[in-house]
N, C-alpha and C positions, 0 to 999 in steps of 0.2 A: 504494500500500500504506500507506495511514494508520490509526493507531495507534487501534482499537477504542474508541468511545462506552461512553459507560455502559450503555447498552443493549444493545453488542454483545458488550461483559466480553473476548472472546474468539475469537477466527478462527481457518482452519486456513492453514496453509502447508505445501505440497507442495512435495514434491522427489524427480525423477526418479532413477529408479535408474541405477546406473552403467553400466551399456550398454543399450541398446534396439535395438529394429527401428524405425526411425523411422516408419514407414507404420502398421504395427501400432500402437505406441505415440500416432500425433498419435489414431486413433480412440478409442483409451481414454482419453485426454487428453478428448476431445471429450464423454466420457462423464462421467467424473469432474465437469466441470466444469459439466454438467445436473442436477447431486448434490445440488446445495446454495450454500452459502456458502463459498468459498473469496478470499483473500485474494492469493495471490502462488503460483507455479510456479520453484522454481528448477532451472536447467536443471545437474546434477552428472553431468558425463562424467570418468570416468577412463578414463584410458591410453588415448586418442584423439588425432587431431592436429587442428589449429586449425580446418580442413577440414570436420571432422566436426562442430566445434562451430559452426560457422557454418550448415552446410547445416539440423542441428535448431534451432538460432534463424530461420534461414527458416521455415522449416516447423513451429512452435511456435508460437511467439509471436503471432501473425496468432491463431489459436484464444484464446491466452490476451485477449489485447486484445478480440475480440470479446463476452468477458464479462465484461468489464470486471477483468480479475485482471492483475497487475503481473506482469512476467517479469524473473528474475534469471538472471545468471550466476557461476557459483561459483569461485572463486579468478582470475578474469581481469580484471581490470576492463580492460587492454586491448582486451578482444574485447568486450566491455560497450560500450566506449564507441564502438568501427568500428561494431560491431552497432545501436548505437540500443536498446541493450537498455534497462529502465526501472532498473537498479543491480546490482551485485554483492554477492555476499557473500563476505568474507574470511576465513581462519583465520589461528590467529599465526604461520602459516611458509609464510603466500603474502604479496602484497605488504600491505606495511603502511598502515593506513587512511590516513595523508595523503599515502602516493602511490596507492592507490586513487582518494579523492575529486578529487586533482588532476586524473585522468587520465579520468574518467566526467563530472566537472562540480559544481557544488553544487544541480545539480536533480535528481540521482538520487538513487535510493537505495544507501546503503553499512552493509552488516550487519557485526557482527563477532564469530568464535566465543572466547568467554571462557571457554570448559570449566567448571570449580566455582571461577571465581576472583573475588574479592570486586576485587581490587583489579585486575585485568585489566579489569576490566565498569566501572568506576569513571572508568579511564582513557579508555578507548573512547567514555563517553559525551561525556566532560568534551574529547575534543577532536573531537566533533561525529558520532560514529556515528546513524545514526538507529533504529539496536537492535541489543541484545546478544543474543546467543545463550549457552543455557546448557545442559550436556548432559555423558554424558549417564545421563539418569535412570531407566531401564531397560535389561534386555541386548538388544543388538542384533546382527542378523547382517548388516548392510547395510556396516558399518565396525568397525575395530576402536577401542573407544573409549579416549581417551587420559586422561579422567577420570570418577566418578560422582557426578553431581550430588544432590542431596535437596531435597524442597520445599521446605526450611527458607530455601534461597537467593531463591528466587522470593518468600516471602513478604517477606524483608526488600527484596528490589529492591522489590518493590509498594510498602511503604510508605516508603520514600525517594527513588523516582525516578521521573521522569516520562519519561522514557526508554523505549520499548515493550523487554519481556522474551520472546523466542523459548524456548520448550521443545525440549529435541530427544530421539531416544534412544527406540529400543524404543519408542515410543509408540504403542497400541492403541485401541478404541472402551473394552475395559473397563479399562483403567488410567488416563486420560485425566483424567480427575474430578478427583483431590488436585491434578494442576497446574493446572488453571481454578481450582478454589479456593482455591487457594494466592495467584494472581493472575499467570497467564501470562498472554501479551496475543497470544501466537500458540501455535501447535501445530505442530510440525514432523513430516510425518510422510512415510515413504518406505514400507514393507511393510505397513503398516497399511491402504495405500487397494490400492498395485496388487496384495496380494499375497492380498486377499477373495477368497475363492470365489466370494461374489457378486458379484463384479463391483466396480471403481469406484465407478459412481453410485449403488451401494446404500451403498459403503463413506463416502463424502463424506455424504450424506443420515444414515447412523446417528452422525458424529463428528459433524456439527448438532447430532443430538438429544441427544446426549452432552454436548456443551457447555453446550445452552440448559438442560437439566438440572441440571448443576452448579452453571450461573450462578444459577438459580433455589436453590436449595441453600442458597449461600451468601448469596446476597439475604434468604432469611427467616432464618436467624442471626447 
């Protein structure tokens, strides 16, 4: 999961909803990720036991690897690191980043969610996260959100840090736009792909065109 080219401005990052049918879900997985351009899958189970999160890192990841997309696991880096997963991603009330990266390695990847905090994101960079997350920026029914963010944040991480910036929150194919040009470097999105009428791979294909859109956008002004 490395940090978007200039050319690429922007990537998406999925994340599974909090319960699934495993078998159902790897095929929509399988689908999604014939869509387009995707960057990373994180795997986000609640109120599951260790068991479960194991059995869908078996049965997940093998799909994600095959397309070359990076797989995370959300608040364990424990189960990250048994698993072989490619990184975790942390909040500020699971473990804290440098007992994440001790415990996955310094070849993984370690996210960290900053909610709307300037100086949360700051920290996280400055002692080695490989991206912040910030969110979130629209209402969401996926989680209850603990802060709301504004582009205004995204713009000023753009142009101070070279640190990749995560969008998360309610994000849609048509809201999507102000945080590519604002300068997100990912797209976090969870109802946005699985929860299309169309399907997945329609919904991955349309937040492409959404992006490259954007990018293009902001490119000629």
């Amino acid at each position: 999961m490395d940090a978007p080219d200039a050319a690429e401005a922007c990537r998406l990052y999925l994340i599974t909803p909090p319960r699934l049918n495993l078998e159902a879900f790897a095929e929509e997985l399988e689908a999604a990720l014939s869509g387009g351009d995707v960057a990373c899958l994180q795997l986000r189970l609640k109120d599951v036991n260790d068991d479960a999160v194991r059995q869908a890192t078996e049965r997940l990841m093998p799909i994600c690897h095959a397309h070359d997309v990076a797989f995370l696991i959300n608040d364990r880096p424990d189960l990250a690191a048994e698993l072989r997963a490619d990184g975790v991603h942390v909040g500020q009330e699971d473990a804290s980043y440098r007992e994440a990266r001790k415990l996955v390695g310094e070849d993984a990847i370690v996210g960290v969610t900053c909610h709307d905090s300037k100086h949360l994101a700051i920290t996280a960079a400055e002692q080695g996260a490989d991206y912040v997350a910030f969110g979130a920026f629209f209402p969401t029914d996926t989680k209850k959100p603990k802060s709301r963010a504004t582009v205004e944040i995204l713009e000023w991480w753009a142009e101070l840090m070279e640190v990749p910036a995560v969008a998360i929150g309610g994000i849609t194919v048509e809201n999507c736009g102000p945080l590519v040009t604002a300068g997100a470097d990912f797209l976090a999105v969870v109802g946005g792909v699985w929860n299309l009428k169309d399907g997945p791979k329609s919904a991955v294909s349309a937040f492409n065109q959404a992006i490259a859109a954007a990018v293009a956008s902001r490119q000629a002004n």
